[in-house]
FIKE-814888 format. One line per 8 residues: number of its first residue (from 1); their letters; for each residue x, y, z of C-alpha. Coordinates in steps of 0.25 Angstrom, whole numbers, plus 5000, padded with zeros to 4 digits. Layout:
// FIKE-814888
NUM = a = X,Y,Z  ...
END
This chain:
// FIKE-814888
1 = xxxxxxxx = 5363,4817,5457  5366,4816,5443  5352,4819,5438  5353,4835,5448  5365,4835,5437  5357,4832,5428  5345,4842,5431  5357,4853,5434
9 = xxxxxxxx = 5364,4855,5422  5351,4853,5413  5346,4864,5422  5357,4873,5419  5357,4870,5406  5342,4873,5402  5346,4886,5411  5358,4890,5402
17 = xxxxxxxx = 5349,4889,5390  5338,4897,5395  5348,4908,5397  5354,4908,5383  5341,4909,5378  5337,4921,5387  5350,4926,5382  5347,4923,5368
25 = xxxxxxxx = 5335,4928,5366  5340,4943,5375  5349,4943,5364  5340,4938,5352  5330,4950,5356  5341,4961,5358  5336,4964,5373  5346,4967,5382
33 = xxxxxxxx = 5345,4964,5396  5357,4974,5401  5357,4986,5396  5369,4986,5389  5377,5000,5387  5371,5006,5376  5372,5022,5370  5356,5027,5365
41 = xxxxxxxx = 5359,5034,5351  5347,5040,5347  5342,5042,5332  5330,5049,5324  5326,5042,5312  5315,5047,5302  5310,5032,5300  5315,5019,5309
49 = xxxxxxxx = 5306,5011,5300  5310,4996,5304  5318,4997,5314  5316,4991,5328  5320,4992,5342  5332,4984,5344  5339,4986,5331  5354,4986,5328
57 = xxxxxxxx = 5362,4999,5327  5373,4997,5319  5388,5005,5314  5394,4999,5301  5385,4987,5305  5389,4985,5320  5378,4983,5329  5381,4995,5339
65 = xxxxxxxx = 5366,4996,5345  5355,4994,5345  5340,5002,5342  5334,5004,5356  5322,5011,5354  5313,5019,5341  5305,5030,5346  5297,5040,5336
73 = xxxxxxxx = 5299,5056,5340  5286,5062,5340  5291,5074,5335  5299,5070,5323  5294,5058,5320  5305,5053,5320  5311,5038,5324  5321,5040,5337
81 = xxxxxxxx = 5330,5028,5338  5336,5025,5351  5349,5017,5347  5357,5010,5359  5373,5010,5355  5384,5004,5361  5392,5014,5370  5406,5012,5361
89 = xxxxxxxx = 5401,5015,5349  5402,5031,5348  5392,5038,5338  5396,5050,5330  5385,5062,5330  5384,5063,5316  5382,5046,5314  5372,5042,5304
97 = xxxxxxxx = 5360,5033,5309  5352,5024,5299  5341,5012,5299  5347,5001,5290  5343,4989,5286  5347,4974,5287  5345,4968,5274  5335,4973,5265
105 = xxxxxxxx = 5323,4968,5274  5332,4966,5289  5331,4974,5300  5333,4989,5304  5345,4993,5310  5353,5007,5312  5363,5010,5308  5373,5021,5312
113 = xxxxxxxx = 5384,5027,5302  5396,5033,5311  5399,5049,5309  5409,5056,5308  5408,5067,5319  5417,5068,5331  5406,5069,5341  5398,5057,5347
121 = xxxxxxxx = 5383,5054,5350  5382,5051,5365  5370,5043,5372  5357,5048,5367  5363,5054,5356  5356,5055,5343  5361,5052,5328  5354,5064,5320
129 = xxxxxxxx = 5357,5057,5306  5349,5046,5302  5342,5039,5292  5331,5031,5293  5327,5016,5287  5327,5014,5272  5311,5011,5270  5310,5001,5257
137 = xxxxxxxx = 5296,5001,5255  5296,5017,5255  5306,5015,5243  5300,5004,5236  5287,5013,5236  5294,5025,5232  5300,5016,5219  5288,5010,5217
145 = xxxx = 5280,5022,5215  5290,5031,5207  5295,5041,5218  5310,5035,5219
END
């Protein structure tokens, strides 16, 4: 009897942890099993260079969303970005979008500057200003060869 007590809370226990490390490592990877309730942004960049699926979007450096999908238009060659937002945040029409760095050599991330308009961007909606990635190694090859 004292060893079925035994085996039963051993059990449970080896079955708690297996759970927090499926949960952990959902969490780590930034999947989501339930779709939470999310507002898709959109924005057209001239270069995404360095930036991923699954990056943060960020106002005055509060995550708010996240990057859900980079596709190319064919016909501008342009980078649309597909940003998922939460529902409470609202997003003015004239808002600012950019591609920042973490650090000097972290990870790509948006970031959204706030306008100043009265009218909101609904679901789908697109931010018409943007600006794209600061890319160092075109600068340092600009100095280096005298056209900075």
């Amino acid at each position: 009897m004292k060893g079925d007590r035994l085996e039963l809370s051993v059990g449970v226990f080896v079955l708690m942890g297996l759970l927090s490390l499926a949960w952990l490592s959902i969490k780590l990877a930034r999947m989501e099993i339930i779709a939470g309730d999310h507002v898709p942004i959109y924005a057209r960049f001239s270069s995404v260079s360095g930036l991923k699926t699954g990056a943060t979007v960020e106002i005055a450096g509060v995550t708010v969303g996240r990057v859900d999908q980079i596709l190319l238009d064919a016909k501008g060659y342009e980078a649309k970005v597909r940003m998922l937002l939460t529902p409470d945040i609202p997003i003015q029409e004239d808002a600012i979008a950019s591609i920042r760095t973490k650090g000097l050599i972290g990870d790509r991330y948006v970031s959204i500057s706030p306008g100043g308009s009265d009218s909101l961007l609904k679901a789908n909606g697109m931010i018409v200003q943007t600006e794209p990635a600061i890319n160092f190694e075109e600068l340092i090859s600009q100095f280096v060869h005298g056209k900075l």
